[in-house]
DOLUMLO-151510 format. One record per residue: residue in three letters; residue number from 1; x negated, y, z of N, C-alpha, C, O in turn. Coordinates in nm, 4 decimals. Each point is the difference from the previous one (the first is absolute). Layout:
REM residues N
[rec 'ala'; NUM; [X; Y; Z]; [X; Y; Z]; [X; Y; Z]; [X; Y; Z]]
...
***
This chain:
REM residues 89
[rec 'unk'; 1; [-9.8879; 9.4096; 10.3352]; [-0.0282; -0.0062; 0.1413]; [-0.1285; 0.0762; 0.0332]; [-0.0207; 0.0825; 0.0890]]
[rec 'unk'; 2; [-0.0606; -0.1316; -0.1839]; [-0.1708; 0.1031; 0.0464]; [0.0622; 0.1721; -0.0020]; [-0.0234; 0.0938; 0.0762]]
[rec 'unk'; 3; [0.1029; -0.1036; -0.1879]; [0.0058; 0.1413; -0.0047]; [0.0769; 0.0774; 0.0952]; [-0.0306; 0.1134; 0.0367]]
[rec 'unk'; 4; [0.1448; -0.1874; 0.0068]; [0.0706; 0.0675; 0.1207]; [-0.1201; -0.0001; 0.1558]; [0.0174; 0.0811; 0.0910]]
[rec 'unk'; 5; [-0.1201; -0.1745; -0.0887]; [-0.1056; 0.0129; 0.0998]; [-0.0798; 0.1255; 0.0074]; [-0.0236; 0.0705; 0.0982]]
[rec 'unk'; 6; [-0.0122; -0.0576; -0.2195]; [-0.1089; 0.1497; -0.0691]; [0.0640; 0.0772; 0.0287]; [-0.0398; 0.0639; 0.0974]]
[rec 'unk'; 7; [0.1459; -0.0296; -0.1459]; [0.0833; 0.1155; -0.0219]; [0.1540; 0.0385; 0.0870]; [0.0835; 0.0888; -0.0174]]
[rec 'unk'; 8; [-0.0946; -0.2031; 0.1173]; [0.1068; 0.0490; 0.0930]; [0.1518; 0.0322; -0.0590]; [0.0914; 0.0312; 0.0763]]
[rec 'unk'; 9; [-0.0725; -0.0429; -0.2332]; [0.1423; 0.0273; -0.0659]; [0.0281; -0.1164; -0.0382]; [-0.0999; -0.0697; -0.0180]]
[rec 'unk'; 10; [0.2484; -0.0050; -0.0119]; [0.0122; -0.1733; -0.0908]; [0.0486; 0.0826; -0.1066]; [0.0275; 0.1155; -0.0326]]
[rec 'unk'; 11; [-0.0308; -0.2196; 0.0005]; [0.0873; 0.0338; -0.2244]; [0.1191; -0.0129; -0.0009]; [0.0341; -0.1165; -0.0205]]
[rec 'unk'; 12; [0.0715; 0.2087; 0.0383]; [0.1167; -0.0375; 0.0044]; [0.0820; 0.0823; -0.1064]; [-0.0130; 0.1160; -0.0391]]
[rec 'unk'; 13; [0.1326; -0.2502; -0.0059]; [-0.0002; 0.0258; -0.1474]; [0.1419; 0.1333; 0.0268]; [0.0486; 0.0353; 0.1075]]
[rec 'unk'; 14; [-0.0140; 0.0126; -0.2473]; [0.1152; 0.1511; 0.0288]; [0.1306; -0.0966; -0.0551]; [0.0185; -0.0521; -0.1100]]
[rec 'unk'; 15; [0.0494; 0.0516; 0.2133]; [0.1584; -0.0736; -0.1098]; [0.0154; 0.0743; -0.0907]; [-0.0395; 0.1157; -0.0146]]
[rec 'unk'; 16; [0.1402; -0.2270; -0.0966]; [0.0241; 0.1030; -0.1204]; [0.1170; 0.1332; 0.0082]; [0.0223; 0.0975; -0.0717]]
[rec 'unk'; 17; [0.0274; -0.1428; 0.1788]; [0.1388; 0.1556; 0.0242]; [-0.1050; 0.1239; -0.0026]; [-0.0082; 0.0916; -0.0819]]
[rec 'unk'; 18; [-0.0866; -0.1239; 0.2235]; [-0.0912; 0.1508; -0.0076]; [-0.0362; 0.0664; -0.1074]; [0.0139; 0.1174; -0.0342]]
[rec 'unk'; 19; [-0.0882; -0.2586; -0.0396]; [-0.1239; 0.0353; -0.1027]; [0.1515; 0.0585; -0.1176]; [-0.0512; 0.0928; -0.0625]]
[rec 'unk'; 20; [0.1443; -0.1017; 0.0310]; [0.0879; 0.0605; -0.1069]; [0.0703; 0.1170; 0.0822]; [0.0529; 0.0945; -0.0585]]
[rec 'unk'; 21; [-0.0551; -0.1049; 0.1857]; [0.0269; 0.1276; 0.0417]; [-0.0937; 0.1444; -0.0267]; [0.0320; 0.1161; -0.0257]]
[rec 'unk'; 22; [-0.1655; -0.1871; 0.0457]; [-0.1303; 0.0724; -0.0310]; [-0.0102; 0.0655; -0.1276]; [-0.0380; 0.1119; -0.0345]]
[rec 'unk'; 23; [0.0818; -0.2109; -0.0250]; [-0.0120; 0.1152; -0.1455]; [0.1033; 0.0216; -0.0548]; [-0.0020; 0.0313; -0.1190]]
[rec 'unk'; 24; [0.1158; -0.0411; 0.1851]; [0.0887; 0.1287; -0.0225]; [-0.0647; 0.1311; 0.0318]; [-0.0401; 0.0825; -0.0822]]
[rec 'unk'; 25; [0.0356; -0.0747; 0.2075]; [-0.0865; 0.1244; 0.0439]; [-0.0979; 0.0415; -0.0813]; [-0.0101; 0.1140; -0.0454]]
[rec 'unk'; 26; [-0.0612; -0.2025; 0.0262]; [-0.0979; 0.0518; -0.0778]; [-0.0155; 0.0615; -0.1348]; [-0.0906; 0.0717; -0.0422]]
[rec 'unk'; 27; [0.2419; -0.1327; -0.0400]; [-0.0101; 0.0401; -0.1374]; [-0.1045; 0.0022; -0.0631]; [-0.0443; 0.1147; 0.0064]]
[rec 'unk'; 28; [-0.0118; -0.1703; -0.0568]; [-0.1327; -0.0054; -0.0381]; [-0.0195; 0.0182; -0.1759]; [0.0364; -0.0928; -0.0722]]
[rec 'unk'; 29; [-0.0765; 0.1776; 0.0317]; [0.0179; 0.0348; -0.1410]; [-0.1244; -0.0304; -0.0679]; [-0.1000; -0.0024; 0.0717]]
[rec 'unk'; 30; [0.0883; -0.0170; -0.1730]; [-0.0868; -0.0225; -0.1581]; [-0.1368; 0.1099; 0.0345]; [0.0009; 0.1217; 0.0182]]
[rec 'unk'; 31; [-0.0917; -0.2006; -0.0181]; [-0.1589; 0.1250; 0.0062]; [-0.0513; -0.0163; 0.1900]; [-0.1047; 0.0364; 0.0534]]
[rec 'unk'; 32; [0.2270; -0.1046; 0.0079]; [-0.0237; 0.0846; 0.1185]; [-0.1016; -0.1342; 0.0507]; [-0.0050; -0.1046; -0.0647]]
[rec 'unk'; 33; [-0.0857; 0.1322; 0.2109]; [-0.0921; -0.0854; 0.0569]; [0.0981; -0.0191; 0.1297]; [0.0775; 0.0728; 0.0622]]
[rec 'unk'; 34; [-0.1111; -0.1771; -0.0560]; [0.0810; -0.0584; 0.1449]; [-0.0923; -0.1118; 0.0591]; [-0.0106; -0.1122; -0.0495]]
[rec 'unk'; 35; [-0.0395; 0.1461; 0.1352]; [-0.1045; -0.0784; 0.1417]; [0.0667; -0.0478; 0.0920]; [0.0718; 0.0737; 0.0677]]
[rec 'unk'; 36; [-0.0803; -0.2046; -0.0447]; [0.0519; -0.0924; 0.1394]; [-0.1434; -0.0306; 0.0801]; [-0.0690; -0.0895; -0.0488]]
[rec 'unk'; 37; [0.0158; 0.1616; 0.1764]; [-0.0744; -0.0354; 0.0700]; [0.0516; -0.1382; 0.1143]; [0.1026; -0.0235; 0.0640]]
[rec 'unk'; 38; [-0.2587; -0.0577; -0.0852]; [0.0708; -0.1113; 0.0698]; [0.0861; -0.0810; -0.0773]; [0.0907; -0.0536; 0.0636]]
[rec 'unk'; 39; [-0.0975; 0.0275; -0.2054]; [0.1257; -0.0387; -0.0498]; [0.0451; -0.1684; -0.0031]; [0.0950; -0.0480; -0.0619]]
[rec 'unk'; 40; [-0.2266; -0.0479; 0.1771]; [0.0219; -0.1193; -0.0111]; [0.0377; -0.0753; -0.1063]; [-0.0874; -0.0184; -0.0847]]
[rec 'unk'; 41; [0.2335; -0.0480; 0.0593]; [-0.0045; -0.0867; -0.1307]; [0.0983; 0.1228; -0.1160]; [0.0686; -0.0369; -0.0954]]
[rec 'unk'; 42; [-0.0852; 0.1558; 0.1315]; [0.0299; 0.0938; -0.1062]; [0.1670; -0.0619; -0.0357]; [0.0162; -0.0360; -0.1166]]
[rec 'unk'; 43; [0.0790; 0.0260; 0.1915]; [0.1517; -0.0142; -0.0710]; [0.0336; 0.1480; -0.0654]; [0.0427; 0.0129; -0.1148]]
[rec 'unk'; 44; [-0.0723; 0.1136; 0.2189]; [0.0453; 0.1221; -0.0465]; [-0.0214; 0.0164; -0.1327]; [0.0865; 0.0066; -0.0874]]
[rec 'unk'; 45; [-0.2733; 0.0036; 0.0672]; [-0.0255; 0.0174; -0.1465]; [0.0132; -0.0694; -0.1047]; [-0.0154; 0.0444; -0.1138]]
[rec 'unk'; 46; [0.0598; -0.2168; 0.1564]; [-0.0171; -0.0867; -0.0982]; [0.1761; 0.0675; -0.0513]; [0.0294; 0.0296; -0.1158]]
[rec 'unk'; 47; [0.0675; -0.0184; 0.2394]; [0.1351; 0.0610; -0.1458]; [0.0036; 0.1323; 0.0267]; [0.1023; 0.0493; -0.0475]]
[rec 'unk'; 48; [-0.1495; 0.0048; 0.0861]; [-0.0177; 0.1820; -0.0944]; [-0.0463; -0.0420; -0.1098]; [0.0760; 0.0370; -0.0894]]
[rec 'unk'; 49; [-0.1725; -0.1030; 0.0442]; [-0.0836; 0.0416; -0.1145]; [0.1098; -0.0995; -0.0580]; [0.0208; 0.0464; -0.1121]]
[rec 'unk'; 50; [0.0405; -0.1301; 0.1236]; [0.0883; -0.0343; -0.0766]; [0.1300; 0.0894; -0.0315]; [0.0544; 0.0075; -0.1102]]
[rec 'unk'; 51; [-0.0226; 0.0459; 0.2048]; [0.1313; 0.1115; -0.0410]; [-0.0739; 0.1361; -0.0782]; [0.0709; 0.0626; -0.0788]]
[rec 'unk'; 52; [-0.1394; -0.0408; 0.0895]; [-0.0582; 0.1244; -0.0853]; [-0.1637; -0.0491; -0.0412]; [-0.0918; 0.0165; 0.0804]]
[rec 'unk'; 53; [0.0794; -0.0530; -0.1606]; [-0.1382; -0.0561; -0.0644]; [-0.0947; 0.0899; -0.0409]; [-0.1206; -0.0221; -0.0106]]
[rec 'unk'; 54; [0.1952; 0.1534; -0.0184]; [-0.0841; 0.1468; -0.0845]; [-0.0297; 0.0448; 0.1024]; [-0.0246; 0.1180; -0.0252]]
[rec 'unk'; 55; [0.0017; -0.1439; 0.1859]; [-0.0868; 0.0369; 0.1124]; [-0.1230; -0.0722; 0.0333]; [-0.0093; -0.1175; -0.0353]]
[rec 'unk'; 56; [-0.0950; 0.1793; 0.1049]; [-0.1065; -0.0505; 0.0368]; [-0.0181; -0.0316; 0.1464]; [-0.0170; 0.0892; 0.0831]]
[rec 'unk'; 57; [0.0220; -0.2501; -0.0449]; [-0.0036; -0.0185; 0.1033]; [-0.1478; -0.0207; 0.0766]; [-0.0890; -0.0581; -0.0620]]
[rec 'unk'; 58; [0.0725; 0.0914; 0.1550]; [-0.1089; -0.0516; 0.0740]; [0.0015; -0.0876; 0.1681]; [0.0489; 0.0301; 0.1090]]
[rec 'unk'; 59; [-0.1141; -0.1265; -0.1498]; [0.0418; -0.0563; 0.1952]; [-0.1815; -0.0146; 0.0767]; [-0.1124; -0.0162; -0.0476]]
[rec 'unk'; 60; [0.1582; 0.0296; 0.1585]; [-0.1491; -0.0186; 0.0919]; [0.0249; -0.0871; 0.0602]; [0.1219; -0.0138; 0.0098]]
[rec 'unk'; 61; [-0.1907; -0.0750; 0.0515]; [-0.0266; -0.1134; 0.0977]; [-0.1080; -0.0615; -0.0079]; [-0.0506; -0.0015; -0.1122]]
[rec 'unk'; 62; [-0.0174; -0.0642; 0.2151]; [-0.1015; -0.0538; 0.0949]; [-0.0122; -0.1170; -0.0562]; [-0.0994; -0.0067; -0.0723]]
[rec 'unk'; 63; [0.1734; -0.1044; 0.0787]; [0.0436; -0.1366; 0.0011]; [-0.0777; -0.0699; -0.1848]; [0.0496; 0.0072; -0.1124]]
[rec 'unk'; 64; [-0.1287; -0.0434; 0.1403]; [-0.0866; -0.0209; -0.1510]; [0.1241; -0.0951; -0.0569]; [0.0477; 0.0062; -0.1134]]
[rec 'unk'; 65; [0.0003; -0.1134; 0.2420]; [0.0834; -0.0835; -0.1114]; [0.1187; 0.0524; -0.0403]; [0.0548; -0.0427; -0.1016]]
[rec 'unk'; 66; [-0.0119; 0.1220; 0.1617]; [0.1268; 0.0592; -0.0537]; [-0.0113; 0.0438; -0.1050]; [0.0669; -0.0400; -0.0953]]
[rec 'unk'; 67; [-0.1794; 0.1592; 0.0860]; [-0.0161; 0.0666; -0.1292]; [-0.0303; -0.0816; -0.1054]; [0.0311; 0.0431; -0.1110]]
[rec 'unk'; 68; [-0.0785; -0.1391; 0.1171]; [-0.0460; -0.0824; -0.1604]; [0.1411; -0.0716; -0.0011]; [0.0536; 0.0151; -0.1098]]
[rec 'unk'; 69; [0.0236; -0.0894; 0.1997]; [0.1091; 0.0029; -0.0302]; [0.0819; 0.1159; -0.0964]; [0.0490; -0.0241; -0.1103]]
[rec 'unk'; 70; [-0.0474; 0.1316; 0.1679]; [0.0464; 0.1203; -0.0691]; [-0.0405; 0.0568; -0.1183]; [0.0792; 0.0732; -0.0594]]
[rec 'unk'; 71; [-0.1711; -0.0908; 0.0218]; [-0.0890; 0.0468; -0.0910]; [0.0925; -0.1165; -0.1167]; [0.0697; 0.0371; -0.0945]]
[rec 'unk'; 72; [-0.0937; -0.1696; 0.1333]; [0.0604; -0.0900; -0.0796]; [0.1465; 0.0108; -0.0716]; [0.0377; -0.0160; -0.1161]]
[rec 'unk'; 73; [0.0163; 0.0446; 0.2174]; [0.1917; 0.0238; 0.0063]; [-0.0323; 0.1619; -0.1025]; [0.0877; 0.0330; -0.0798]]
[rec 'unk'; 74; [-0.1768; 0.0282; 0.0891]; [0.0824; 0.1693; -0.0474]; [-0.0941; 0.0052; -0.1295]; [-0.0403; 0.1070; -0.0456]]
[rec 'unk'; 75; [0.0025; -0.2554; -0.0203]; [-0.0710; 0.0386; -0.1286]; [0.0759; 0.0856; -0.0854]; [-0.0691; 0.0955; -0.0356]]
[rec 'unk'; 76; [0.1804; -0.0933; -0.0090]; [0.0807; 0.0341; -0.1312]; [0.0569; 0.1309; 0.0495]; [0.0759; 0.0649; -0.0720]]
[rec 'unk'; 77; [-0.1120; -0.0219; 0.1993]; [0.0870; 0.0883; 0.1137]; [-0.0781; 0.1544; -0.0170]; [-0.0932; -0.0086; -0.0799]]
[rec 'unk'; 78; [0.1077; 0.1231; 0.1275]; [-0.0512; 0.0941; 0.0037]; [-0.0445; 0.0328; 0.1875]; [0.0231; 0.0973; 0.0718]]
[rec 'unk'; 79; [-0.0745; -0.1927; -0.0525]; [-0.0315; -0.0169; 0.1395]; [-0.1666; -0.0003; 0.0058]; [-0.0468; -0.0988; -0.0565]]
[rec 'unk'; 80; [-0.0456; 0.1833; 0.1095]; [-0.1272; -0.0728; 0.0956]; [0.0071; -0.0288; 0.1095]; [0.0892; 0.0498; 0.0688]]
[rec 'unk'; 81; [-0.1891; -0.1482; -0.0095]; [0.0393; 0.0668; 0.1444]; [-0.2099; -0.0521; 0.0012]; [-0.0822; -0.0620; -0.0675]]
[rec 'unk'; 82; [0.0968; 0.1673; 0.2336]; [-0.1424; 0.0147; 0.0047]; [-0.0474; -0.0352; 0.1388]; [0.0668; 0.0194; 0.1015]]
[rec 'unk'; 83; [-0.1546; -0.0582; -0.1042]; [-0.0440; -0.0728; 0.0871]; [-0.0501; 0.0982; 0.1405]; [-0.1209; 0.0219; -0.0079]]
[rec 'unk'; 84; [0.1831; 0.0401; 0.1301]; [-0.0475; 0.0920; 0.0740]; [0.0923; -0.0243; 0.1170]; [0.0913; -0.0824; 0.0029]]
[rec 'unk'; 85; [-0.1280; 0.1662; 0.0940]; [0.0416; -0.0102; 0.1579]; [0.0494; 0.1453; -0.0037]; [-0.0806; 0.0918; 0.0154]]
[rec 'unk'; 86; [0.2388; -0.0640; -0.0399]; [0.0519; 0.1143; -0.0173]; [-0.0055; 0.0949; 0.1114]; [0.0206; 0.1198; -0.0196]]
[rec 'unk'; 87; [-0.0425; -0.1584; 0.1140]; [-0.0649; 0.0994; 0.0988]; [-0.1160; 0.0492; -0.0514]; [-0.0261; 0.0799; 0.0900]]
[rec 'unk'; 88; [-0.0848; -0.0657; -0.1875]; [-0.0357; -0.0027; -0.0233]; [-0.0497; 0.0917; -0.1672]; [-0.1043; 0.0506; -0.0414]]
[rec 'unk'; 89; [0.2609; -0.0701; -0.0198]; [-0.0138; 0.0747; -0.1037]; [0.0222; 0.1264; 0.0030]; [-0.0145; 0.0676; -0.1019]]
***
């Protein structure tokens, strides 16, 4: 709630049809970097990096609790995510 006050955007999550539609498109291969700005509770990257693991994911978001949430969930994962206001990066 603070954060939709600050920042005028809410956290709204990606159904899973999109998010597997998404990376069809995306094909995402072994070596490659893939960035979700804004990535809230990270569904995209949490299963990319599960369907292709030999990629390097990165996510951005604001939200301190989300990210230590995230940080938690993507120990074993090839995920960071970093703490920034992607307008910004």
């Amino acid at each position: 709630m603070i954060y939709m006050l600050r920042y005028k955007v809410p956290l709204i999550s990606t159904s899973k049809t999109i998010i597997n539609e998404a990376l069809n498109l995306a094909d995402i291969k072994p070596n490659q970097t893939v960035f979700e700005l804004g990535c809230g509770w990270a569904p995209f990257l949490f299963t990319a990096a599960k369907q292709e693991p030999e990629a390097k994911y990165i996510g951005i978001e604001v939200i301190s609790l989300v990210l230590r949430v995230n940080r938690f969930r993507a120990k074993r994962l090839p995920i960071t995510f970093k703490s920034e206001d992607f307008f910004n990066v």
